[in-house]
N, C-alpha and C positions, 0 to 999 in steps of 0.2 A: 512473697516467699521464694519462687526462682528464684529472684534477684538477688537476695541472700544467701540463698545456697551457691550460686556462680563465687558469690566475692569470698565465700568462707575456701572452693573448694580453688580460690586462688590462693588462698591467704595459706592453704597446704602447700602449695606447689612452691610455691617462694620460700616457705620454711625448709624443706625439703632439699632445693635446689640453689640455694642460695651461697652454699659454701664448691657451689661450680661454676662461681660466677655471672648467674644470675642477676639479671637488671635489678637494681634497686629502683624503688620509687620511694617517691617524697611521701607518701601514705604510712611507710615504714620507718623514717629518719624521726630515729629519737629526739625529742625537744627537752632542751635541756632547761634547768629553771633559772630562771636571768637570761637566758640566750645564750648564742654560743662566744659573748663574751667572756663565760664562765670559761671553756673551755679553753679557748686559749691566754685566759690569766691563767690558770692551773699549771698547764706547758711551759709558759714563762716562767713560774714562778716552785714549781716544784716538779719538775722532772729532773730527775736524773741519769745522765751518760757517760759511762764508763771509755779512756781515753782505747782503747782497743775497739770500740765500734768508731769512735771518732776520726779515728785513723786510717777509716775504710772511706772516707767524703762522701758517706751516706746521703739519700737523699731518697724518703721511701712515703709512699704514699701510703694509707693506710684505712681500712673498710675493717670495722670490729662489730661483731652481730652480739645482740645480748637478749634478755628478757630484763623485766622492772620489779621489782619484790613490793612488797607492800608498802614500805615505806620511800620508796622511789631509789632505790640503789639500785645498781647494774647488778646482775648475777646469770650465770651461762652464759660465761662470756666467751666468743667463739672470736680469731683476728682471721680473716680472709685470706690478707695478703703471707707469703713465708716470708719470714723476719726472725732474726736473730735472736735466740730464745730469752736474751736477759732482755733485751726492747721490745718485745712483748710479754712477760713479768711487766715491765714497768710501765705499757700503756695500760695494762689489767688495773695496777696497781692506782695511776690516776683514773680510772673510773670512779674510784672510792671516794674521789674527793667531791663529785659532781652528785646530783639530785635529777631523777628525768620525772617525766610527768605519763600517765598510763593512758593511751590515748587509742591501743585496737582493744576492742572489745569481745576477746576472748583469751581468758586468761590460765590456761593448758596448753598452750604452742609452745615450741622452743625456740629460745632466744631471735622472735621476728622482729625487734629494731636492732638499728644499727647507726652509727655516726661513722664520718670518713674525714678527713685531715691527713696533714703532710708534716713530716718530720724532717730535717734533713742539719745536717753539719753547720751550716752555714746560721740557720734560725736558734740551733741553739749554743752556737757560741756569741751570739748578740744576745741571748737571755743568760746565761754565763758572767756578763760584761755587768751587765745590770743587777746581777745579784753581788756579784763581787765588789759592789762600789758601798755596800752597808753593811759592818762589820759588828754583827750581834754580838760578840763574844760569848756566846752560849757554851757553857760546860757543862750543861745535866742532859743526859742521854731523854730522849723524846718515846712516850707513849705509842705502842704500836696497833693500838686497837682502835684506832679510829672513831672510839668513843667524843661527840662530845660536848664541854660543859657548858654549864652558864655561871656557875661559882666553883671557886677557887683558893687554894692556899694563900694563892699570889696571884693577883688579876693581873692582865696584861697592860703596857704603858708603853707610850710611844718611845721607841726606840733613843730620843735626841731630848733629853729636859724633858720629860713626862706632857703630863697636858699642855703646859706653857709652852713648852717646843711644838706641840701638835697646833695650838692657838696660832703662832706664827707662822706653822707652814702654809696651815690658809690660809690664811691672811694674806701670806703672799704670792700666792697660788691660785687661788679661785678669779674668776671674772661671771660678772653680773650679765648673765643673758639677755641679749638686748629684744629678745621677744617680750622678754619678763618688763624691761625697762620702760619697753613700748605701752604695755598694758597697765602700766605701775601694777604687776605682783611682785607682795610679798610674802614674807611668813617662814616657815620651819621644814625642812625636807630629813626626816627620818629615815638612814640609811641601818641596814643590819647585815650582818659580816659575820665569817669563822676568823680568828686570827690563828694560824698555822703554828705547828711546832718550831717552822723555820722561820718566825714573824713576819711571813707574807700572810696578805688578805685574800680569801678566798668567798664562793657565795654570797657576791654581794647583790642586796635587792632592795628595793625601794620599802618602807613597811607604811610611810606615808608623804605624800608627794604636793604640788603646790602647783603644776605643767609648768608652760612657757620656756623650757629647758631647763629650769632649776633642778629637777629630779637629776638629768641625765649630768651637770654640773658635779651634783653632789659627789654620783656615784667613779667620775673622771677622778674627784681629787681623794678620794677614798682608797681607791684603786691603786694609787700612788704611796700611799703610806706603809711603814714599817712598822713595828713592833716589838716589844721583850715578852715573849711568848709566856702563858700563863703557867702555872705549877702547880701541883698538888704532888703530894707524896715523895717530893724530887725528883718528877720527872714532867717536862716539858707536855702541856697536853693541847689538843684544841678547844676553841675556847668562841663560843657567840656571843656577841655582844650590839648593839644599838649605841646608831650614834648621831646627833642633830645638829644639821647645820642651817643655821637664820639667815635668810635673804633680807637684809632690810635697805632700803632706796634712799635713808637717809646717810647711809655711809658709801653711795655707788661717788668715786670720784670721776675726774672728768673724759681720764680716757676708759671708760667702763673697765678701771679694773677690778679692785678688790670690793667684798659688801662685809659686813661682821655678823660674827657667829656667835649663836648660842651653844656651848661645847660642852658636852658631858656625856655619859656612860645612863 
């Protein structure tokens, strides 16, 4: 019973004192779900910086303290560091796109996790470069409620030749893990995904896996994929979806590269 009251009458004091710069511990660092792969796919792939900060060659580290709602979204969201009020608008705003997990057990504190990452001029004009190489041509203004679906007016398609284009990215893209090779495993690695209003992938996590590395295979070349963003009502929404890729040993050629996929929605 002491014992617990010591760690609760911590868990004040760091609530408390934490916007003075107060040490963080790793007790308090939100865990994001998929890791903090998630996190900096999101950065990558949907922040946005207006050229008037960009022109400052920012370079800002950054400590955001939050609480976790019921359904694992960030809410009382508190940024540590001073920062520039639209770059912080817009690290609030990517919160929205992430899921945490509820992990202190007392659920009336204010905002006691926190994550911390770096921003700076330099990381986001290389995610800049990379977004600008895939040219959606999107003309319907995008859903701002961060609602979202699993059905749709218009379901989403790969960006290049619909499936058949998605068919040979892999194809020429994947490599047969040679722990999997070693083991002879094979089989189906079930990946599940939000596809974005900007037909970037976000949320990606395993829903059923196979080891040997095939899981973490899958989720590299997933990662990598574009999208025509789904629609309902003419307007751009988010959209999850499942998606399965077949490891099979009879198609590993000889320099381990490619294996074939079973590919569908």
């Amino acid at each position: 019973m002491k014992k617990n009251s010591l760690f609760f009458l911590f868990l004040s004091f760091f609530i408390i004192h934490h916007a003075q710069n107060f040490p963080t511990s790793s007790e308090f660092e939100a865990q994001i779900i998929g890791g903090n792969n998630q996190l900096v796919q999101v950065l990558q792939t949907q922040l946005n910086i207006p050229k008037t900060i960009l022109n400052t060659n920012f370079n800002q580290d950054v400590i955001v303290f939050f609480n976790i709602d019921s359904i694992g979204k960030a809410c009382d969201v508190i940024i540590e560091n001073k920062i520039d009020a639209f770059l912080g608008n817009e690290i609030k705003r990517m919160l929205l796109f992430l899921k945490f997990k509820k992990t202190i057990p007392f659920s009336n504190l204010s905002s006691p996790y926190f994550i911390k990452f770096n921003v700076s001029k330099i990381k986001y004009n290389n995610y800049f470069k990379q977004k600008s190489k895939i040219n959606l041509k999107i003309n319907l203004s995008a859903d701002s409620s961060f609602i979202i679906y699993s059905k749709a007016d218009k379901s989403p398609e790969y960006y290049k030749n619909g499936d058949e284009g998605l068919a040979d990215f892999i194809l020429s893209e994947i490599e047969y893990p040679k722990l999997a090779i070693e083991k002879s495993i094979e089989g189906t690695v079930t990946t599940e995904f939000i596809i974005e209003t900007n037909g970037y992938v976000s949320n990606l996590i395993i829903k059923n896996g196979i080891g040997a590395g095939c899981s973490e295979e899958a989720l590299r070349i997933i990662k990598q994929t574009k999208w025509q963003p789904a629609v309902i009502n003419n307007k751009l929404v988010r959209y999850k979806t499942t998606y399965p890729i077949t490891f099979s040993l009879r198609n590993v050629n000889k320099d381990n590269g490619s294996s074939s996929q079973s590919l569908g929605q």
